[in-house]
CHARMM-style PDB file with segment names, atoms N, HN, CA, C and O in Angstrom:
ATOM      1  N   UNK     1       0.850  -1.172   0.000  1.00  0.00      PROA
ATOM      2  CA  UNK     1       0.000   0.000   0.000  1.00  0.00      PROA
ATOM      3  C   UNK     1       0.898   1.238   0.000  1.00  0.00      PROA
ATOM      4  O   UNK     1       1.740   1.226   0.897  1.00  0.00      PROA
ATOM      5  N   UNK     2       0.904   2.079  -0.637  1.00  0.00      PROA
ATOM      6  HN  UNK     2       0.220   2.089  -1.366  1.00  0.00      PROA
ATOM      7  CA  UNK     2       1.772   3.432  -1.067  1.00  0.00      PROA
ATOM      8  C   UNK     2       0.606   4.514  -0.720  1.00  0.00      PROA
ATOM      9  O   UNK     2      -0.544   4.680  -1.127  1.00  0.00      PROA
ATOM     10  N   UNK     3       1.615   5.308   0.416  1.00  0.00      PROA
ATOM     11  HN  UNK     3       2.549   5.174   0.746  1.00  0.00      PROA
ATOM     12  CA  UNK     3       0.176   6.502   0.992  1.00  0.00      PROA
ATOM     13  C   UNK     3       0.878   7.260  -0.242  1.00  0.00      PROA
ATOM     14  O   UNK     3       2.014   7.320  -0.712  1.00  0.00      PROA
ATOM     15  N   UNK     4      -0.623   7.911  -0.577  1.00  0.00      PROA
ATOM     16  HN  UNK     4      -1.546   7.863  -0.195  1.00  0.00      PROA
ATOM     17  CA  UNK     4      -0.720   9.306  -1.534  1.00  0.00      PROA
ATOM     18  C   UNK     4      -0.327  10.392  -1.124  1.00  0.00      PROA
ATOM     19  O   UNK     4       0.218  10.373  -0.020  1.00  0.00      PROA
ATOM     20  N   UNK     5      -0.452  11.713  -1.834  1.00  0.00      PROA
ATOM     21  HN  UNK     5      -0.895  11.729  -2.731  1.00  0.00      PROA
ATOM     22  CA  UNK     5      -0.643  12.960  -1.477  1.00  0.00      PROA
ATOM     23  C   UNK     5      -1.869  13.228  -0.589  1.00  0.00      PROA
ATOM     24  O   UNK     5      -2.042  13.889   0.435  1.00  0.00      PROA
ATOM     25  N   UNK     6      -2.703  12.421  -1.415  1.00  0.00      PROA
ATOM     26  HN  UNK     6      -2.564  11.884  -2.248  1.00  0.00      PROA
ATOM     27  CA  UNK     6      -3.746  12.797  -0.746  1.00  0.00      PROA
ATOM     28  C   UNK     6      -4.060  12.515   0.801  1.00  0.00      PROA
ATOM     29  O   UNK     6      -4.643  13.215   1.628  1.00  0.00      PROA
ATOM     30  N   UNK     7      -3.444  11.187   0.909  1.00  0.00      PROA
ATOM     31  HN  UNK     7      -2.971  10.619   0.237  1.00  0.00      PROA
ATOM     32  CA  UNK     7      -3.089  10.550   1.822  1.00  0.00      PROA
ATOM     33  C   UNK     7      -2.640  11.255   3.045  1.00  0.00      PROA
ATOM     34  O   UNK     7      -3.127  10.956   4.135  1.00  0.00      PROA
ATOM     35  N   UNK     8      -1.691  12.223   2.918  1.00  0.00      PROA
ATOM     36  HN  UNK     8      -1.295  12.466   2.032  1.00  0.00      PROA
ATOM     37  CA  UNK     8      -0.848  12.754   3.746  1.00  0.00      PROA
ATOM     38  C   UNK     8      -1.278  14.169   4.137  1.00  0.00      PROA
ATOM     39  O   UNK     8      -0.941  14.787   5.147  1.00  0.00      PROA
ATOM     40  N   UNK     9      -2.089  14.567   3.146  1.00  0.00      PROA
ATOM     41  HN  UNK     9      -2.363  14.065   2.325  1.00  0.00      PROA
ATOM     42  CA  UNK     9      -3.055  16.195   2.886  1.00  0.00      PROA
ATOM     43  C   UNK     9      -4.000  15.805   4.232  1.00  0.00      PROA
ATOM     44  O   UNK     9      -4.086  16.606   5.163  1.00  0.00      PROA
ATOM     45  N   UNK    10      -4.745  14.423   4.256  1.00  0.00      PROA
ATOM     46  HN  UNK    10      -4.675  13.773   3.500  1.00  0.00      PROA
ATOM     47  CA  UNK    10      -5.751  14.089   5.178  1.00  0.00      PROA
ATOM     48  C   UNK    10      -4.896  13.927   6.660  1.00  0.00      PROA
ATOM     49  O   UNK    10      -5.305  14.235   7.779  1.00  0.00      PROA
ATOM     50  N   UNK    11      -3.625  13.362   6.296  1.00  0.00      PROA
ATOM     51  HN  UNK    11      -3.294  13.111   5.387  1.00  0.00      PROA
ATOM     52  CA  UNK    11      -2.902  13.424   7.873  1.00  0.00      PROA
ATOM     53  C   UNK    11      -2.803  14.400   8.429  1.00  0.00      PROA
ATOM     54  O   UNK    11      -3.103  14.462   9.621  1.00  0.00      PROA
ATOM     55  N   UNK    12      -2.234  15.750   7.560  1.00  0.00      PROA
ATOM     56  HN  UNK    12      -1.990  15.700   6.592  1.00  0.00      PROA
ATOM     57  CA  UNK    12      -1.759  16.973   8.318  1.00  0.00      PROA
ATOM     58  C   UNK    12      -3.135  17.633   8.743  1.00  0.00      PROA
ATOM     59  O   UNK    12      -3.361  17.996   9.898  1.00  0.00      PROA
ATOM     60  N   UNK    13      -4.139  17.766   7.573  1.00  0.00      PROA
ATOM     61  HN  UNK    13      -3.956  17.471   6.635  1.00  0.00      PROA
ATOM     62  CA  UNK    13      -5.357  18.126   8.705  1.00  0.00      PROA
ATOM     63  C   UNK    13      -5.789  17.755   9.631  1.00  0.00      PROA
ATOM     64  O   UNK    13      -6.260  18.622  10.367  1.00  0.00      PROA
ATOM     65  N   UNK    14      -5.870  16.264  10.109  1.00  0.00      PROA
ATOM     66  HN  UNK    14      -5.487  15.560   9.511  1.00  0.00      PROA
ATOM     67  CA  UNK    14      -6.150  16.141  10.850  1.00  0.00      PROA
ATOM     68  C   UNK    14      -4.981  16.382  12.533  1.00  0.00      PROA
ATOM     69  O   UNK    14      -5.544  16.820  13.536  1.00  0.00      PROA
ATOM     70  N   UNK    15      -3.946  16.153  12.578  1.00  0.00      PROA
ATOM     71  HN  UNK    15      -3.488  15.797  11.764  1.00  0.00      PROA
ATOM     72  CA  UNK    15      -2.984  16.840  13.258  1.00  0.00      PROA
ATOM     73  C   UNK    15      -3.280  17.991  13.091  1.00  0.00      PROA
ATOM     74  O   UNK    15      -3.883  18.197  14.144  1.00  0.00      PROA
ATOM     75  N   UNK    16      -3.318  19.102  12.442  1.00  0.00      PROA
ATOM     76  HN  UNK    16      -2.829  18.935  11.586  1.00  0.00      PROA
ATOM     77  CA  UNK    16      -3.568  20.624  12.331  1.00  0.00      PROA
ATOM     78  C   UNK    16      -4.896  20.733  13.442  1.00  0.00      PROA
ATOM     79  O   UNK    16      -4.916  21.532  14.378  1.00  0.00      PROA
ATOM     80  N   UNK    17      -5.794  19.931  13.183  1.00  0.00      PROA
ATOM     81  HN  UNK    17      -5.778  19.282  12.423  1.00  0.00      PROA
ATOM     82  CA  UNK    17      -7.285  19.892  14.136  1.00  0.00      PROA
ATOM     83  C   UNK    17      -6.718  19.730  15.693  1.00  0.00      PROA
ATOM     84  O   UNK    17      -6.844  20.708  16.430  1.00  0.00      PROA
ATOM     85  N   UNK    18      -6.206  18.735  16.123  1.00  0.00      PROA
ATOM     86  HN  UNK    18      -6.104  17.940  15.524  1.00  0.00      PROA
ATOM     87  CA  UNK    18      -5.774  17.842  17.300  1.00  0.00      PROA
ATOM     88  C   UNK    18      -4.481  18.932  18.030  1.00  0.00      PROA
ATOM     89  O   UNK    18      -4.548  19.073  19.251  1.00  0.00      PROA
ATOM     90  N   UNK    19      -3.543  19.543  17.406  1.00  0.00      PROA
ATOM     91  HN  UNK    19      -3.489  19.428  16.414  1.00  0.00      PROA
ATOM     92  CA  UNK    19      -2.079  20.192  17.558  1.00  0.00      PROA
ATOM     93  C   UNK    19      -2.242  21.990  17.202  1.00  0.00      PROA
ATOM     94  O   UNK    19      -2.771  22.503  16.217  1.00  0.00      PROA
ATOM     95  N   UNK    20      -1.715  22.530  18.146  1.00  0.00      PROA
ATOM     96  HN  UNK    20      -1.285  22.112  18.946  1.00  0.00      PROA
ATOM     97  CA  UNK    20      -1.339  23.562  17.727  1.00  0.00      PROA
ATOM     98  C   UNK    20       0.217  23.556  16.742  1.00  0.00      PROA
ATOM     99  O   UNK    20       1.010  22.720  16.311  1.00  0.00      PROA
ATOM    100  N   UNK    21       0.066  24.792  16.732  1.00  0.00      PROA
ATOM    101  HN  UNK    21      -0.579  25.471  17.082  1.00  0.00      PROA
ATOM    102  CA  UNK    21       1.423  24.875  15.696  1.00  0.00      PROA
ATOM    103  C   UNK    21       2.254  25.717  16.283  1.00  0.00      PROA
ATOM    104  O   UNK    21       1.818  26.427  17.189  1.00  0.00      PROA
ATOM    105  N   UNK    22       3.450  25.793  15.931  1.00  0.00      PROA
ATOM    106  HN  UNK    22       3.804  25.215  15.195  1.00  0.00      PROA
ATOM    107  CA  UNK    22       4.823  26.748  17.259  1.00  0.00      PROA
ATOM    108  C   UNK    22       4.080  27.908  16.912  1.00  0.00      PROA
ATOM    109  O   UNK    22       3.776  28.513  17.940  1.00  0.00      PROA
ATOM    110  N   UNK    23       3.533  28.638  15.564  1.00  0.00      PROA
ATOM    111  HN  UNK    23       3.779  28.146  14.729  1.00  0.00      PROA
ATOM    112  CA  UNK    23       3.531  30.011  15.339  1.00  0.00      PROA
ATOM    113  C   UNK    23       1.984  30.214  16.645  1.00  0.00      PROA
ATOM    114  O   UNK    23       1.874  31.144  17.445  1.00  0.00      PROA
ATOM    115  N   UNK    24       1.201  29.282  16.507  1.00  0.00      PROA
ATOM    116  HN  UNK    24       1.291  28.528  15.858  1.00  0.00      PROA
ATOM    117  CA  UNK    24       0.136  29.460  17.690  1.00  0.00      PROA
ATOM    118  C   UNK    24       0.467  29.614  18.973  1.00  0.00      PROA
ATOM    119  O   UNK    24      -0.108  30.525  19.569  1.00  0.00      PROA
ATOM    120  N   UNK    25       1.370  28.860  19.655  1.00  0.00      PROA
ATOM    121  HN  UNK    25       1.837  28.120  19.171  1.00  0.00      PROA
ATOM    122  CA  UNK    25       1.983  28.726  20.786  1.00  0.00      PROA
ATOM    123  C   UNK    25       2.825  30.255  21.087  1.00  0.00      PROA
ATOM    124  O   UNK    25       2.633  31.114  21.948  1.00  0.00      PROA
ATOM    125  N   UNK    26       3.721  30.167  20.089  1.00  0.00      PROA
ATOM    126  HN  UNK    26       3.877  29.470  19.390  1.00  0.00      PROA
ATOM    127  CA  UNK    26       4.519  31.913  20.434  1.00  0.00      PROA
ATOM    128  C   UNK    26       3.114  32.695  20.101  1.00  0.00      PROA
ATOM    129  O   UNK    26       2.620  33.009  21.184  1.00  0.00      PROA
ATOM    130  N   UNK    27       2.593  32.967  19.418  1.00  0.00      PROA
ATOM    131  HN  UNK    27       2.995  32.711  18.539  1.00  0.00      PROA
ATOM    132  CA  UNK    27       2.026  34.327  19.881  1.00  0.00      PROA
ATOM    133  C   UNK    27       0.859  34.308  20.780  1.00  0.00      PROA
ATOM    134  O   UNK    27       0.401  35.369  21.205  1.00  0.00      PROA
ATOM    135  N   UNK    28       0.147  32.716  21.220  1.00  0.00      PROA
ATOM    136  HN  UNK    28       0.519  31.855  20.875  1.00  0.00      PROA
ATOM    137  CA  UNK    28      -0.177  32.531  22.848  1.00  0.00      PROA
ATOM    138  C   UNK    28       0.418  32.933  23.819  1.00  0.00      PROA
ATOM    139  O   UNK    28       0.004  33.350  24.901  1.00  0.00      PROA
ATOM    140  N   UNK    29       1.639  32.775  23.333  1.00  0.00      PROA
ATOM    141  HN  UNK    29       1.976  32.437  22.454  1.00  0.00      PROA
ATOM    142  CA  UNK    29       2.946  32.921  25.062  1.00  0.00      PROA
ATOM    143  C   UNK    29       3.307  34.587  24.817  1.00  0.00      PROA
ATOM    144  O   UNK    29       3.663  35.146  25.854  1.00  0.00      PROA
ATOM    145  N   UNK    30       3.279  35.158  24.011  1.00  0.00      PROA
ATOM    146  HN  UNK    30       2.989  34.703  23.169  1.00  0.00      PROA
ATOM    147  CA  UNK    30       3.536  36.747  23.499  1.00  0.00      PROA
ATOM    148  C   UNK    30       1.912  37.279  24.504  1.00  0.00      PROA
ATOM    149  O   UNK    30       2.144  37.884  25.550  1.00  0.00      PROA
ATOM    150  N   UNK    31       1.066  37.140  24.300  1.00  0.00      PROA
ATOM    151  HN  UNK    31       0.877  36.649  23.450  1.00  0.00      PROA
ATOM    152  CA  UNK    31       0.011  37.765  24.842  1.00  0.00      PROA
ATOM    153  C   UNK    31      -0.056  37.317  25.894  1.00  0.00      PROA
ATOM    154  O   UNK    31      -0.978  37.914  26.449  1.00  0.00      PROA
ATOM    155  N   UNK    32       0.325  36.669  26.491  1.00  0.00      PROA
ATOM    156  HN  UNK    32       1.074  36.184  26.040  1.00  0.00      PROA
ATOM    157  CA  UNK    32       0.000  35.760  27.923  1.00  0.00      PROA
ATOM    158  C   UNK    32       1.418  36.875  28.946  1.00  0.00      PROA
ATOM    159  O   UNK    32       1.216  37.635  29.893  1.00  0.00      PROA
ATOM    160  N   UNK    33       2.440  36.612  28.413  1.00  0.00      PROA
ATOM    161  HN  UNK    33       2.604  35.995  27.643  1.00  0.00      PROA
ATOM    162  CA  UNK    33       3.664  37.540  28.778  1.00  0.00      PROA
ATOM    163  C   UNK    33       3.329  39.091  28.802  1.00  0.00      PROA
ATOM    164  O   UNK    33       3.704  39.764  29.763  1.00  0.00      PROA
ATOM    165  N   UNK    34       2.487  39.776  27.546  1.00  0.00      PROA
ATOM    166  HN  UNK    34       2.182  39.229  26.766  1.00  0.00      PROA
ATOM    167  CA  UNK    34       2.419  40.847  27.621  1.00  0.00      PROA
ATOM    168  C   UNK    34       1.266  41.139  29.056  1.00  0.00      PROA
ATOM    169  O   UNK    34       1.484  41.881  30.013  1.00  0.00      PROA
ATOM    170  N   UNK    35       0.088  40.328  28.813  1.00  0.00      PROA
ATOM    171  HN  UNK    35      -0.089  39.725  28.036  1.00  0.00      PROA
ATOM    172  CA  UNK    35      -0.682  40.471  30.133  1.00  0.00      PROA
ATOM    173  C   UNK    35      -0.329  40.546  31.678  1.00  0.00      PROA
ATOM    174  O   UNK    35      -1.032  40.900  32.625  1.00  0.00      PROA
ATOM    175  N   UNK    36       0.887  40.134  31.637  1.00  0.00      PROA
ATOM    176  HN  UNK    36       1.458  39.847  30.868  1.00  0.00      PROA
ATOM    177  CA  UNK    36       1.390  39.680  32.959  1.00  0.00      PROA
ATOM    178  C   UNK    36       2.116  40.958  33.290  1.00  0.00      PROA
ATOM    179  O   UNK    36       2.029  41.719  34.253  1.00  0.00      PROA
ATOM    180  N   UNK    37       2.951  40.964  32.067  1.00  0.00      PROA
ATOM    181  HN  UNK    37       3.022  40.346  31.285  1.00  0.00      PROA
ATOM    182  CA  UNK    37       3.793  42.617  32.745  1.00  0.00      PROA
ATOM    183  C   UNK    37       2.846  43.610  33.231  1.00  0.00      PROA
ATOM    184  O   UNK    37       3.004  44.251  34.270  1.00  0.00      PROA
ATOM    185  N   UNK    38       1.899  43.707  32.476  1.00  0.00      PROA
ATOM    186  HN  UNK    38       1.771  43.187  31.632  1.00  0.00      PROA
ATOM    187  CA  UNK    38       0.958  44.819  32.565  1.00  0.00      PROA
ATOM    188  C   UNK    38       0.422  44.809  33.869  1.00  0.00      PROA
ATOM    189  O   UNK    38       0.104  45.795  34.534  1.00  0.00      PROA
ATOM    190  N   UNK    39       0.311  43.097  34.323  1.00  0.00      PROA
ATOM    191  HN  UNK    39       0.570  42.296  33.783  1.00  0.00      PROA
ATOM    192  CA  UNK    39      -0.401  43.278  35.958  1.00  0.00      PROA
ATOM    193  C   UNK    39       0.686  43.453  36.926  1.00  0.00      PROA
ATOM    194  O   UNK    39       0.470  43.867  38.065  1.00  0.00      PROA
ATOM    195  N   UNK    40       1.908  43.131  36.470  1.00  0.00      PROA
ATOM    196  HN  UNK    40       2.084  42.795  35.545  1.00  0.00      PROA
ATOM    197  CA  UNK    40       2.889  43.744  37.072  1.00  0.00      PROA
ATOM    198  C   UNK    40       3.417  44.640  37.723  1.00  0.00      PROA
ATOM    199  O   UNK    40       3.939  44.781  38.829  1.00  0.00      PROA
ATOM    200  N   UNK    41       3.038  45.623  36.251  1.00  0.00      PROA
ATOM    201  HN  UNK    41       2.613  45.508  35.353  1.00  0.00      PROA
ATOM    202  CA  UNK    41       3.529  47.138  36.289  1.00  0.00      PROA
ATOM    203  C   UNK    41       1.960  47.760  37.309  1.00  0.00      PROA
ATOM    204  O   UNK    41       2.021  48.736  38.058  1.00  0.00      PROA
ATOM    205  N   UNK    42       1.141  47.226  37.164  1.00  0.00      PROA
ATOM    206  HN  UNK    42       1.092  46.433  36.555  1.00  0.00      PROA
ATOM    207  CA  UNK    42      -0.306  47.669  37.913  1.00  0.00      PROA
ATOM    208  C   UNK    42       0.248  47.474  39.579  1.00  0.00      PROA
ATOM    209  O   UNK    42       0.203  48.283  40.506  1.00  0.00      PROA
ATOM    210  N   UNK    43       0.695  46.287  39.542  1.00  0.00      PROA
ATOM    211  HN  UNK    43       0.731  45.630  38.789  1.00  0.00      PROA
ATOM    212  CA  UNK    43       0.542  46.105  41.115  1.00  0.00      PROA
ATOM    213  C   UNK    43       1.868  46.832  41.697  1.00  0.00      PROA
ATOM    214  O   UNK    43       1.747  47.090  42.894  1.00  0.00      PROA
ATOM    215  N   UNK    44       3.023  47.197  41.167  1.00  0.00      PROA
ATOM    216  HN  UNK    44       3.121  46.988  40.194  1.00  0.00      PROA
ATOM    217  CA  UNK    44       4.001  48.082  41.329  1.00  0.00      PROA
ATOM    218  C   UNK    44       3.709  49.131  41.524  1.00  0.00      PROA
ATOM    219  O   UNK    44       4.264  49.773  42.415  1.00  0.00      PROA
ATOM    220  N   UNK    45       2.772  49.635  40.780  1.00  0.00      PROA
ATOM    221  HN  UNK    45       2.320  49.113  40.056  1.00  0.00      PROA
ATOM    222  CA  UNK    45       2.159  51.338  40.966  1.00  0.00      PROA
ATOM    223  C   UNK    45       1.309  51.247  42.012  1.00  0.00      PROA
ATOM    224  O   UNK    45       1.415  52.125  42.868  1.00  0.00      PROA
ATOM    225  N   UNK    46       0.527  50.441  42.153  1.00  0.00      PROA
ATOM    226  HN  UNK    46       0.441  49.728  41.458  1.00  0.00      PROA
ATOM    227  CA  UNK    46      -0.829  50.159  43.341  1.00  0.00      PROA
ATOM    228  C   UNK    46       0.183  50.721  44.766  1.00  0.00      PROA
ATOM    229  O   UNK    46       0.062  51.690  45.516  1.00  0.00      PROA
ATOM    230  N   UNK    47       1.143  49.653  44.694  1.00  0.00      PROA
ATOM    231  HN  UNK    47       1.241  48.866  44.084  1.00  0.00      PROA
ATOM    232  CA  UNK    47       2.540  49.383  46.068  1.00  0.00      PROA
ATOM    233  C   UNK    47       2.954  50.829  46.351  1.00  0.00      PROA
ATOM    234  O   UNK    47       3.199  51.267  47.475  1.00  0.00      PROA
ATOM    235  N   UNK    48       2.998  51.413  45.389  1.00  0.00      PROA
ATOM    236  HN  UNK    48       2.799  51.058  44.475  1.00  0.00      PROA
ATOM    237  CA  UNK    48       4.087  52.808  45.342  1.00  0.00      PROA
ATOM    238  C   UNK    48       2.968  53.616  45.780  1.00  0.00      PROA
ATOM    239  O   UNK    48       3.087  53.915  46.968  1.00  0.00      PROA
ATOM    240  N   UNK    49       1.998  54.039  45.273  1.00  0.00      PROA
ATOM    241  HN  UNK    49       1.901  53.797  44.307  1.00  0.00      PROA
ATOM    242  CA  UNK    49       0.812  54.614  45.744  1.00  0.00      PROA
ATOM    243  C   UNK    49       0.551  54.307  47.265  1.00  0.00      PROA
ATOM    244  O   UNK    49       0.137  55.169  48.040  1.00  0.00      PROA
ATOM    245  N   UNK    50       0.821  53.028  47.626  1.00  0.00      PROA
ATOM    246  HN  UNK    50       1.158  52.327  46.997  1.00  0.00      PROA
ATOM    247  CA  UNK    50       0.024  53.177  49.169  1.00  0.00      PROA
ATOM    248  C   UNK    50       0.661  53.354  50.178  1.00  0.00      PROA
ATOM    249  O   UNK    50       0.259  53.409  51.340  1.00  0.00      PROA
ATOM    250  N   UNK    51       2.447  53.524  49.462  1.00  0.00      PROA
ATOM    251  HN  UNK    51       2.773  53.480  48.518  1.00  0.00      PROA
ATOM    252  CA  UNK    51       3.505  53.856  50.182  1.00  0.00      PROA
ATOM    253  C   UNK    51       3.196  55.706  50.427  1.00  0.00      PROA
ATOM    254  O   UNK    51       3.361  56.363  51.455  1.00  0.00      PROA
ATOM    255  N   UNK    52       2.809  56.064  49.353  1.00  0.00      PROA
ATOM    256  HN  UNK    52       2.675  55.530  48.518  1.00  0.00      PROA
ATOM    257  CA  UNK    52       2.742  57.446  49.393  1.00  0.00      PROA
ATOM    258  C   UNK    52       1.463  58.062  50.646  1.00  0.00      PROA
ATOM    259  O   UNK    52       1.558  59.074  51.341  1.00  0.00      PROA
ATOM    260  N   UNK    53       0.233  56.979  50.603  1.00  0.00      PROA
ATOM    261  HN  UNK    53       0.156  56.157  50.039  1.00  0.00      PROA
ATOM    262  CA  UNK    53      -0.481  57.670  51.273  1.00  0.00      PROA
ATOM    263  C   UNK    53      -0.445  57.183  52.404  1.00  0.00      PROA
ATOM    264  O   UNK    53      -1.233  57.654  53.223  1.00  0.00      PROA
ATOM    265  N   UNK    54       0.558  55.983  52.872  1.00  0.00      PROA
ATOM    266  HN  UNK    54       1.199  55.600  52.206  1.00  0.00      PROA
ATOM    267  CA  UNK    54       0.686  55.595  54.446  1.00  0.00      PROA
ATOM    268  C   UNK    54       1.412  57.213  54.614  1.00  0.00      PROA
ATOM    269  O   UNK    54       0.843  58.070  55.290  1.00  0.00      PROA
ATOM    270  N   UNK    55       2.503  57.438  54.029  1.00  0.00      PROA
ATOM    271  HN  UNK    55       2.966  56.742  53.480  1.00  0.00      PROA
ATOM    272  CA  UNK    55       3.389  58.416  54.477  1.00  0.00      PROA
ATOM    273  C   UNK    55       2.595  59.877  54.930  1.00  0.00      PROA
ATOM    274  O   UNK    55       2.710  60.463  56.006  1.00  0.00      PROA
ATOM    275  N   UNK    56       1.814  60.239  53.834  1.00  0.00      PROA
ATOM    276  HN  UNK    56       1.721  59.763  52.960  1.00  0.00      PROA
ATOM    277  CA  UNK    56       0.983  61.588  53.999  1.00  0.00      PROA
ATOM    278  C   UNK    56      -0.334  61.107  55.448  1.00  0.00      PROA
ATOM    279  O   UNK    56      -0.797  61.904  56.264  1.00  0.00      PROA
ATOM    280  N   UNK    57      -0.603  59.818  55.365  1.00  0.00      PROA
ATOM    281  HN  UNK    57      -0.227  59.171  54.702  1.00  0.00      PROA
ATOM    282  CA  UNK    57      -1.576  59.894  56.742  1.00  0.00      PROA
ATOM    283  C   UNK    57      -0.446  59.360  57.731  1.00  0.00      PROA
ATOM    284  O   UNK    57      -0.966  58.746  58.663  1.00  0.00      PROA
ATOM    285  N   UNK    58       1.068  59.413  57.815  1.00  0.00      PROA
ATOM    286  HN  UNK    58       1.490  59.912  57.058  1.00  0.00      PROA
ATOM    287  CA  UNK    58       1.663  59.349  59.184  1.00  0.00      PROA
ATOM    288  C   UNK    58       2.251  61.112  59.644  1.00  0.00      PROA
ATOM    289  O   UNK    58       2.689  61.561  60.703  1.00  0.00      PROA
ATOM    290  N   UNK    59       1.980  61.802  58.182  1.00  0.00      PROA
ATOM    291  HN  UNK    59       1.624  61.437  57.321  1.00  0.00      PROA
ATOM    292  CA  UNK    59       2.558  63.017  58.180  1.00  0.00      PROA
ATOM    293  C   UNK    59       1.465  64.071  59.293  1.00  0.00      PROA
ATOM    294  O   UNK    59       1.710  65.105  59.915  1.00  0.00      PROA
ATOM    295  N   UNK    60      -0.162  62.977  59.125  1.00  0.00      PROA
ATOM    296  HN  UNK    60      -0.361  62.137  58.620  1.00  0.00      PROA
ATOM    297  CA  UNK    60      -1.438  63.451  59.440  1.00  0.00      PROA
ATOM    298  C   UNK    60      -1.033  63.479  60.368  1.00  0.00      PROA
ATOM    299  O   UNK    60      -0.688  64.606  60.722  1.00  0.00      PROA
ATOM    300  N   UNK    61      -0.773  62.235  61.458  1.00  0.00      PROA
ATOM    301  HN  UNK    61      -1.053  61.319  61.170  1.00  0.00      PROA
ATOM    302  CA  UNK    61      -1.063  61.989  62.581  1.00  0.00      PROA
ATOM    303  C   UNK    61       0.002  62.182  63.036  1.00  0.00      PROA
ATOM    304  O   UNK    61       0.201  61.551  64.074  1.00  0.00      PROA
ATOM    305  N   UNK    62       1.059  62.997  62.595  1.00  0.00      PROA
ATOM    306  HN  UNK    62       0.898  63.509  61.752  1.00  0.00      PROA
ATOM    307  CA  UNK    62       2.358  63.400  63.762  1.00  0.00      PROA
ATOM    308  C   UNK    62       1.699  65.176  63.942  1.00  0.00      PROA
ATOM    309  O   UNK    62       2.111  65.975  64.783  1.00  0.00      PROA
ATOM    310  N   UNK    63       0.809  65.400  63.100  1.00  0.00      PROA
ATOM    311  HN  UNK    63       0.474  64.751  62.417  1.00  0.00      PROA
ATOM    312  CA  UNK    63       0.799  66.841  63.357  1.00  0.00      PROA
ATOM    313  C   UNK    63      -0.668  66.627  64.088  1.00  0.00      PROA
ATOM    314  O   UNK    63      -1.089  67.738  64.410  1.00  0.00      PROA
ATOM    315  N   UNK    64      -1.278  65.932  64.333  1.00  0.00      PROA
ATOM    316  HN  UNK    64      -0.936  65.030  64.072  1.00  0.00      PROA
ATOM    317  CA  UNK    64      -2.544  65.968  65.079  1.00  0.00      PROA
ATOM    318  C   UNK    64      -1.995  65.861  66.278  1.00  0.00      PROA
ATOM    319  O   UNK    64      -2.436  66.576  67.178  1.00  0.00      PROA
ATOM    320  N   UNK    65      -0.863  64.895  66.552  1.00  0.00      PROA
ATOM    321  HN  UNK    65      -0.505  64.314  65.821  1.00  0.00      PROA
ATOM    322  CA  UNK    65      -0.635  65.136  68.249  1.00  0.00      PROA
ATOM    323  C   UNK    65       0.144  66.181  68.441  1.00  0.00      PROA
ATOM    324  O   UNK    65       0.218  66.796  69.505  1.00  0.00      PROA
ATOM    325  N   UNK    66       0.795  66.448  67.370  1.00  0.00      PROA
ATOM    326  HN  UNK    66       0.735  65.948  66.506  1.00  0.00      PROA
ATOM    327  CA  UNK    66       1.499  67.976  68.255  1.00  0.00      PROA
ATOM    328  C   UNK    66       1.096  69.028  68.158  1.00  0.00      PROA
ATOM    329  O   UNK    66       1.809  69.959  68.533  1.00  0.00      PROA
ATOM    330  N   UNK    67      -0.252  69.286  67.597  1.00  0.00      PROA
ATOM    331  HN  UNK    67      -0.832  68.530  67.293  1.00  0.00      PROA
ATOM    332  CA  UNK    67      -1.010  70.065  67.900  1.00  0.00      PROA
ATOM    333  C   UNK    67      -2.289  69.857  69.297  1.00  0.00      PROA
ATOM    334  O   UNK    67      -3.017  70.657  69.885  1.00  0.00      PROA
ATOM    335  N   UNK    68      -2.077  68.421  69.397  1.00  0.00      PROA
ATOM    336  HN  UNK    68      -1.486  67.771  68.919  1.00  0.00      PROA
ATOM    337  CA  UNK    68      -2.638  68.517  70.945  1.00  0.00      PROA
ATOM    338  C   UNK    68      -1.919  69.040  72.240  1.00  0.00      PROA
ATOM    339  OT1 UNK    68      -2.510  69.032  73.320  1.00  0.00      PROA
TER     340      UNK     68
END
């Protein structure tokens, strides 16, 4: 038995159905990577922000008692 073209046309589709392909995978892992920095860079700024307003409400409460 000698597989055809055709033969082999029906293999790769069906693998193509069942398998991704590397070019699917990298630009899965490209958007998956870009999402992540982004929550990254979010929760870095969130951090820095609450550093700023612990500081301005300890700035509060050193001048509330020494004004008592």
């Amino acid at each position: 038995m000698t597989i055809t073209q055709k033969d082999l046309d029906e293999i790769e589709h069906r693998l193509s159905e069942t398998f991704i392909t590397k070019g699917d995978f990298t630009e899965y892992k490209s958007g998956l990577f870009d999402r992540l920095d982004q929550i990254v860079k979010n929760t870095s700024n969130t951090n820095t922000e609450v550093e700023l307003v612990e500081n301005r409400v300890s700035k509060i409460e050193e001048k509330l008692q020494i004004a008592r």
